[in-house]
N, C-alpha and C positions, 0 to 999 in steps of 0.2 A: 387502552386506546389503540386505534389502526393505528401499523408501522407504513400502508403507503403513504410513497410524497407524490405528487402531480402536481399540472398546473391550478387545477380546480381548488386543490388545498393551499398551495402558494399565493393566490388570490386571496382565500377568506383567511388566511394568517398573517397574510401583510397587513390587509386592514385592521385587524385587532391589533396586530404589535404596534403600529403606528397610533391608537388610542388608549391603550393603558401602559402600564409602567411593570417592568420585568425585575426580577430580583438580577439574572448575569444577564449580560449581552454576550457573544462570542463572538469574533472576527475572525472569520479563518474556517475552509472545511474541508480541509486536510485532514488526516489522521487523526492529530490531535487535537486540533479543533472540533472535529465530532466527537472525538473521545470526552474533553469537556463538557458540551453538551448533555452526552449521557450521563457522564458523572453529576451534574448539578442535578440536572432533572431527577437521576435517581434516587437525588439525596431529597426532595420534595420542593425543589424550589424552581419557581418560573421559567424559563428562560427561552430568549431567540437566539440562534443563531444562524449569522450571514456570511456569503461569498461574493465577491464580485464579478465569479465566473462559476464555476460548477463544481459542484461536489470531487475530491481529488483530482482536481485542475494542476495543481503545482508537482511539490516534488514527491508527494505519497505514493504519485502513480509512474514516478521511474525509479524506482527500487530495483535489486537484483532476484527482490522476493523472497530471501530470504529471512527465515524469522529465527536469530540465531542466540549460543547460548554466551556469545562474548569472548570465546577465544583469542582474539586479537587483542583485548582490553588485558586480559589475564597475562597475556606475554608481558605486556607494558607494566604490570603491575597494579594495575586498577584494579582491585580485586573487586572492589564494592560495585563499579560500573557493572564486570562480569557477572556476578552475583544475581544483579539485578536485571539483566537480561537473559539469564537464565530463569529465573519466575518469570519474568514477563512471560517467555518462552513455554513453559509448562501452560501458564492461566490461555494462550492463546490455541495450545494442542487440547486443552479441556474442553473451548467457550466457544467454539468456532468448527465450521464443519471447512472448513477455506483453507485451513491450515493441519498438514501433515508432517510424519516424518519421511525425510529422503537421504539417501546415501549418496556421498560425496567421495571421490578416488583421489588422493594424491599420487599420479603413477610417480615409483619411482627408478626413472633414466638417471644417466649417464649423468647429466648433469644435477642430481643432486645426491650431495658427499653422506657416506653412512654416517658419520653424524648430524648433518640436518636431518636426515631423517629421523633420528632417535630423539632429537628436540622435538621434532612437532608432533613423533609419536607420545613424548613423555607430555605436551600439551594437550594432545585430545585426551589421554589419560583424566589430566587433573581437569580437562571439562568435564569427562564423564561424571567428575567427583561434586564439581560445580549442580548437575541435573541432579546426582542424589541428596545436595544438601538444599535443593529448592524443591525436594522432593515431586520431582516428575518421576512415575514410574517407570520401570524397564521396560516393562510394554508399548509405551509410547514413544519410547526413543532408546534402539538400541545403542549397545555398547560398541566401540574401535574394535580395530585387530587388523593386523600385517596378513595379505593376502599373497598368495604365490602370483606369476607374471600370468599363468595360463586363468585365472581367474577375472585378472583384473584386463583381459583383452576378452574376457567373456563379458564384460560388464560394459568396456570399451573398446569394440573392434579395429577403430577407427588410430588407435593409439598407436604411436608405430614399435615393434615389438623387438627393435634391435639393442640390447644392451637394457631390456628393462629386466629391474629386478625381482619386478612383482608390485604393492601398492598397501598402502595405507587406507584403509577404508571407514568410514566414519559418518556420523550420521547428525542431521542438524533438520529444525525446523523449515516449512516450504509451504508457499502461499501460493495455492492455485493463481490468486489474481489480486495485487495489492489495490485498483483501483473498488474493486468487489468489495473488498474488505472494509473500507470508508464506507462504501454504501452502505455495507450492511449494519457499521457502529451508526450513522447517522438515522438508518430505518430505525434502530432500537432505541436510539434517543427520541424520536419522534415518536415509537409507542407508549414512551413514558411521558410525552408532554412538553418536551421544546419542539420549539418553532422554527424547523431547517429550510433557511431564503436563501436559495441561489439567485445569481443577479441581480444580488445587493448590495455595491458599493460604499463601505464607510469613506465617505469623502474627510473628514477629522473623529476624532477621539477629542472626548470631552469627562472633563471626571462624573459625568451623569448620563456615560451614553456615547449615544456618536449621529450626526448627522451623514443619512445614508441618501444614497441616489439610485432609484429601482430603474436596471441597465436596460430591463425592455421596454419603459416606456418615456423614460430623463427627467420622472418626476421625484424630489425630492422631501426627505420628511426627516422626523427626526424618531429617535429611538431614545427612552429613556430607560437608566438600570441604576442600580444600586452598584453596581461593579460591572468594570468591563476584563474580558479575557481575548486579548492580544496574542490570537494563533496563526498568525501570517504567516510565519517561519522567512524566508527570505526576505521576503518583505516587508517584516516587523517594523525595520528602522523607517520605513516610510510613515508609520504611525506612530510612530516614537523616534525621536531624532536622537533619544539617552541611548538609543539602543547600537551596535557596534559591532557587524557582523565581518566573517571574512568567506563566502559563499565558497565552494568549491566545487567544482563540475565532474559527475560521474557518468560518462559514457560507457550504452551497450552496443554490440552490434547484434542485429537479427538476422540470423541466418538459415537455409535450410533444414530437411534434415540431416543430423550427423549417420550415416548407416547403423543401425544396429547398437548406437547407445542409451545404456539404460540406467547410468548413474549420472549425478553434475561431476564434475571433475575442478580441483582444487590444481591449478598449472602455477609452481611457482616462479615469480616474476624476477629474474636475473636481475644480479647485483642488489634484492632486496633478502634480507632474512625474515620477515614475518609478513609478506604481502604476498597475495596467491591473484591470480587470475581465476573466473570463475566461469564455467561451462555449464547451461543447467536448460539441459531437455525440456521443451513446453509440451502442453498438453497438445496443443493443434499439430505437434511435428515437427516446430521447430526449434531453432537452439537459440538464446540467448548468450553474448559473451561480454562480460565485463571484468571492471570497470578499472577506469580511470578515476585519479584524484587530484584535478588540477586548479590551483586556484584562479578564482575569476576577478576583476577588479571593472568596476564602472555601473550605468545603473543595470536594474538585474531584469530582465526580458521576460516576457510574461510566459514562452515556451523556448526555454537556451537550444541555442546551437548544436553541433557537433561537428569539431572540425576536421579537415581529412588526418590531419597527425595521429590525433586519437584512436581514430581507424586502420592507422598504419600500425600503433603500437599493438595495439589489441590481436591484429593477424599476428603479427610477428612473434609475440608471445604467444600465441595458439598454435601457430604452425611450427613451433618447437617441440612438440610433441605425437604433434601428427604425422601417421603415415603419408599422405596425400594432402599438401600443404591447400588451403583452402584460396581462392583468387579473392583480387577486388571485385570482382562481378557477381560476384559468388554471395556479398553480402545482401539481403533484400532491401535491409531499413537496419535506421543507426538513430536513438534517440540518446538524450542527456538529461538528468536532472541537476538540481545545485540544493548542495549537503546546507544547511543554515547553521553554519559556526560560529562560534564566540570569536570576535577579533582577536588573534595573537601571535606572536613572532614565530617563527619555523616554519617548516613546508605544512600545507594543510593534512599530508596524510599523517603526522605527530599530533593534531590539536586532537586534546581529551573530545572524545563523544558525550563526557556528558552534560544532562542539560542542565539550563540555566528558569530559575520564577525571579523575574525582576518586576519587586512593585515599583507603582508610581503615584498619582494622583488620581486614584480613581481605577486606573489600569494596571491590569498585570501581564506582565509578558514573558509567555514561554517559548522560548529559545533551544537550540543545539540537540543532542539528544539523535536519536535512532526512530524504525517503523519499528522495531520490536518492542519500543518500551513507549510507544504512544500511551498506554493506557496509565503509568505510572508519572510520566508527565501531566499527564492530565488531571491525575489527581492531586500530584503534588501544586497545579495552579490552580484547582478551585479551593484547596485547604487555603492557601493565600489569600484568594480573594473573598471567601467566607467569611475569616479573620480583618481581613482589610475592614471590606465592607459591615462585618459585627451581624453578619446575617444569622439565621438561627435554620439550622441546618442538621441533617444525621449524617453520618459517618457514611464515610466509601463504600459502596456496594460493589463495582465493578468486576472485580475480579472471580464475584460468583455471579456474573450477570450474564446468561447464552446469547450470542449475537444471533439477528432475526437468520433463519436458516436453518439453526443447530436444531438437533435431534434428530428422532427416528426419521430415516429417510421411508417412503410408502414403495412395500414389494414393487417387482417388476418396471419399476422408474429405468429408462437406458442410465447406463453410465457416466455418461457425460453431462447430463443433466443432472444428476445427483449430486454430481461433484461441483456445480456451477452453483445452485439451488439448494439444496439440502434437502429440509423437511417440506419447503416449498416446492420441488420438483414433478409433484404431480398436477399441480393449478399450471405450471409452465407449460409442461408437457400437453395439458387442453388447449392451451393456447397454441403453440405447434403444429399442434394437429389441426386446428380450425383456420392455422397461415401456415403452411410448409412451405411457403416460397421462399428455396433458399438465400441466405444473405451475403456470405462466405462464416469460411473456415467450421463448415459445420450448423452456423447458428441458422436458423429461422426468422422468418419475418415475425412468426410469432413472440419471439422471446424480445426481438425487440420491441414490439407492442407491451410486454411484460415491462418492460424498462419506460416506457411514457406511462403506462397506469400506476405503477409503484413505486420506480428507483427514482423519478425528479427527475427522469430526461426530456429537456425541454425542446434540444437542435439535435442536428445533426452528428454534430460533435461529441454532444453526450454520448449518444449511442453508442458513435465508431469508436473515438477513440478512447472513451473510457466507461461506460459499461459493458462494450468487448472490447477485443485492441485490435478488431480489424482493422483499420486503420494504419498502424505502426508500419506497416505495405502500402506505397502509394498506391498500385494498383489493385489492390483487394479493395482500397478505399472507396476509389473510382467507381469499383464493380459493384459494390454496395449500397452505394445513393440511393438507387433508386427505391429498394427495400425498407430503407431508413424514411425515406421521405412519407410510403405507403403506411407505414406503424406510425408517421408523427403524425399526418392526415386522417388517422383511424383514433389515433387516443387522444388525440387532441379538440376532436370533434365534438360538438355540443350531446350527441348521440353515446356520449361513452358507456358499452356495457350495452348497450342494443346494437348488437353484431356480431356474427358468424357464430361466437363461441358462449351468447346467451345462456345461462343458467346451465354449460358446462360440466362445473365443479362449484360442488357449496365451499369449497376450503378456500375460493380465492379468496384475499383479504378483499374488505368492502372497497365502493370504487368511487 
């Protein structure tokens, strides 16, 4: 089956889900709620699944992007957590063209004692040992080692180079675009046969379903399944009031370029032993810096905050490393997600990562848990609801299943498109070519036209802020509109596919 989604498909699959009867329903299409998705439908059984805003709306798409091997769990002693995010880790460096490996620098100054050092050298160690016992290759993810100073100011110019002793250097999974990544688990659920509805409101959870409210037009229906899979993540408790979360806010800030840095940088955060701040160069040029881990209380905002503290903490531990302390003005854009944790006592950066399948009557809900181990989540809630519901089902595929993109990329594809697209990168690049008006940061009017015929971008918002992130810049956002508006007015048109880039490329997917 085509893996595009549009509105034209959103139309004729709301109508059929609204008149027959599905084996799951999913709520939720975040990460792991696509991840469900695909997992049922791979397993050959029906299903729809809905959002009440858009595909990686929530917290999937402010991650640090990292897809990592659980280092931090392993300090804590969770071995099993780490374990398991190290396969995740590996299945994602296999099945995914999105995701690579990248080198991370612990410099280390003046303020960190030769024996922190030697701890979190003996911890990258025993991750290394973690990647060969989930059997990722060496090839895909090298091994640590202690660098001299003049290396790791080769790597980070920017670091200030008085009293450093040289650096730790180490290497961990990296997600050109976590927002991408949901697109593409939800594309591939979709070429298997669920039914991905954005702007689809479950108004209740019912053990047969759920009555939903489609956002574009206030008209409501009902959904019926055999099992429902409860992937809200923060917003679970809203559909389950059994449910008991304790959210926590992880603010990034966005900043320019850093000059001449070519690794993310691991900055540890005074007066903690096992927390780092994280520096990690984007593709378009500029720096990400997180995060914070504070907890939130009250109801939970459909896009959290970020307030000036966070931003004050975050410089302050950055600019302890840097030669040329970075200003408040200096920041462009500061977004925040909220982590969906299991309620419980201590500070939220101690509560275990891992997740939780709570059944219920008809529903199961998955909980807590990481973006690296989405796919394991996923599975462990549809074996639930299989089970629940006595559905008659085959076993997990997932983990050998290529997300839409992977493969051969086609010679002479630019770069940057390769890395965005994959094996899709040359149906994009016609499209490009047939709208070069640029959008920012690179992209095309064309690619966003690619994103209303295949990724489900419906507004404006789809586009900017999550199948790119211009947006994340008010004023990129600004400078953008007008390109976004041109690609929705063009894909969205009764004419779709009779314009400019007609019979192109036969690879595009069907339209």
């Amino acid at each position: 089956m085509d893996s595009s989604l549009n509105a034209r498909r959103r139309s004729a699959e709301l109508r059929s889900t609204a008149e027959e009867r599905v084996d799951v329903l999913v709520v939720g299409l975040g990460a792991t709620g696509a991840g469900a998705a695909l997992d049922a439908a791979s397993r050959g059984l029906s299903v729809a699944a809905i959002d009440a805003h858009d595909l990686a709306f929530g917290t999937s798409r402010w991650s640090s992007k990292m897809v990592h091997g659980g280092l931090r769990y392993l300090a804590k002693g969770q071995v099993d957590v780490a374990y398991e995010s190290a396969v995740e880790r590996g299945i994602l460096l296999r099945n995914t063209h999105l995701v690579r490996a990248h080198p991370y620098l612990l410099p280390l100054t003046p303020s960190v004692s030769r024996g922190q050092a030697a701890l979190v050298m003996a911890g990258y160690r025993l991750g290394d040992g973690l990647r060969a016992a989930a059997r990722t290759p060496r090839g895909l993810l090298p091994g640590p080692s202690r660098i001299a100073a003049s290396r790791a100011l080769g790597l980070a110019p920017v670091l200030d180079g008085r009293g450093l002793r040289g650096g730790l250097l180490s290497w961990d999974g990296r997600l050109l675009d976590d927002a991408r990544l949901v697109v593409a688990v939800a594309r591939t659920a979709a070429a298997h046969g669920a039914r991905v509805l954005t702007r689809c409101r479950a108004v209740r959870l019912t053990g047969r379903g759920a009555r939903v409210r489609d956002e574009l037009t206030g008209a409501e229906f009902d959904i019926r399944a055999e099992v429902v899979i409860n992937a809200t993540g923060v917003w679970a408790g809203g559909l389950d009031p059994a449910v008991k979360l304790r959210p926590s806010r992880g603010t990034h800030l966005v900043l320019g370029p850093l000059p001449g840095l070519r690794a993310g940088l691991h900055v540890p955060i005074p007066g903690e032993t096992n927390r780092f701040a994280l520096v990690l160069p984007q593709p378009d040029g500029r720096v990400h810096v997180g995060l914070t881990d504070v907890p939130v209380d009250g109801p939970v905002p459909d896009v959290p905050e970020a307030p000036e503290e966070d931003v004050r903490t975050l410089l302050e531990v950055l600019n302890g490393v840097l030669e040329v302390p970075v200003t408040r003005e200096a920041v462009a854009g500061v977004y925040a997600g909220l982590r969906p944790l299991l309620a419980a006592e201590g500070r939220t950066a101690d509560i275990s990562r891992r997740h939780a399948v709570l059944p219920g009557d008809g529903v199961v809900t998955v909980v807590g848990g990481k973006l690296t181990t989405y796919r394991r989540m996923a599975e462990d809630a549809v074996d639930r609801a299989v089970a629940l519901a006595r559905l008659t089902a085959g076993p997990c595929r997932t983990a050998r299943i290529p997300l839409v993109g992977a493969g051969p990329v086609p010679a002479g594809v630019p770069a940057r498109l390769a890395a965005r697209y994959g094996a899709e990168a040359a149906a994009v690049r016609a499209l490009a070519e047939a709208y070069p008006e640029p959008a920012g940061l690179g992209i095309t009017t064309g690619e966003l036209l690619w994103s209303v015929r295949h990724e489900g971008a419906l507004d404006e918002g789809d586009l900017l802020d999550r199948r790119t992130r211009i947006g994340l810049v008010a004023g990129d956002r600004a400078a953008a509109l007008a390109a976004a508006r041109e690609a929705l007015g063009e894909g969205l048109s009764e004419g779709l596919g009779e314009s400019r880039d007609e019979g192109s490329n036969g690879n595009t997917p069907g339209q």
